[in-house]
N, C-alpha and C positions, 0 to 999 in steps of 0.2 A: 584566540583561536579556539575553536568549538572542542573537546576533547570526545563527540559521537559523534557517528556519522545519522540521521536520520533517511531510512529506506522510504524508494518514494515507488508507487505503485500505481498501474494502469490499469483499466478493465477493457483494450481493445475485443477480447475475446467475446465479450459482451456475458461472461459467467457470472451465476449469482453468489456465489459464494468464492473467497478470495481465502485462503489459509497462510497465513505469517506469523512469522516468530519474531516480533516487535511491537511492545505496547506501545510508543510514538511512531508514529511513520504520517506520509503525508500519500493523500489521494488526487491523481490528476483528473480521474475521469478516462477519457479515451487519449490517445494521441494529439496533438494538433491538428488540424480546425476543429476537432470535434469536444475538445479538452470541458472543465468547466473549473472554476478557479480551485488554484491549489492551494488547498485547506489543511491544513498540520492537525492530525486527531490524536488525541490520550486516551486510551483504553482504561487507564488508569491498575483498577482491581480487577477491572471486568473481563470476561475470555473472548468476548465479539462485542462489534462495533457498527454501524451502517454506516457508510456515509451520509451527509444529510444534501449533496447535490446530487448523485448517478446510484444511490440505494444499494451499491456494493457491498455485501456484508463481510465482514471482515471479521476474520476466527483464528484466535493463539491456537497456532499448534507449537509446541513445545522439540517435536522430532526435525523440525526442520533445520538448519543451519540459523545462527543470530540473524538477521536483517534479510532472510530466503524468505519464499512465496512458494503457492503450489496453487494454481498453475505458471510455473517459472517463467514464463512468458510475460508475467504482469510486472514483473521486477521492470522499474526505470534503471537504464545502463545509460551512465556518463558518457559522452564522445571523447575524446581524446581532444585537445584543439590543435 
């Protein structure tokens, strides 16, 4: 069993710049049909990232909540089943 959870993130908003507080997280792209494969990225040391399918830049901000985003809209939320 995984003991983190890894934050998964969208850019339906279509914004270039993505702020989160998680150097792992995974990028889908837009929603489904418009998705493009989801890719698990490591920021590592570094404080930003692009994606290298949908060019999203992705920037540690540190003031956010662990595994939040800003614009909070990009956070992937689990459905319930």
């Amino acid at each position: 069993m995984a003991d983190k959870v890894v934050p998964h993130f969208q850019n339906d908003l279509g914004v270039p710049v993505i702020r989160i507080n998680a150097h792992e997280f995974m990028c889908e792209g837009a929603s489904p049909p418009y998705d493009h494969p989801h890719v698990y990225l490591d920021m590592g040391d570094a404080e930003e990232m692009v994606c290298p399918y949908c060019s999203t830049l992705y920037k540690l901000d540190h003031s956010l909540a662990p595994g939040a985003c800003n614009p909070p809209e990009c956070a992937v939320v689990e459905k319930a089943a």
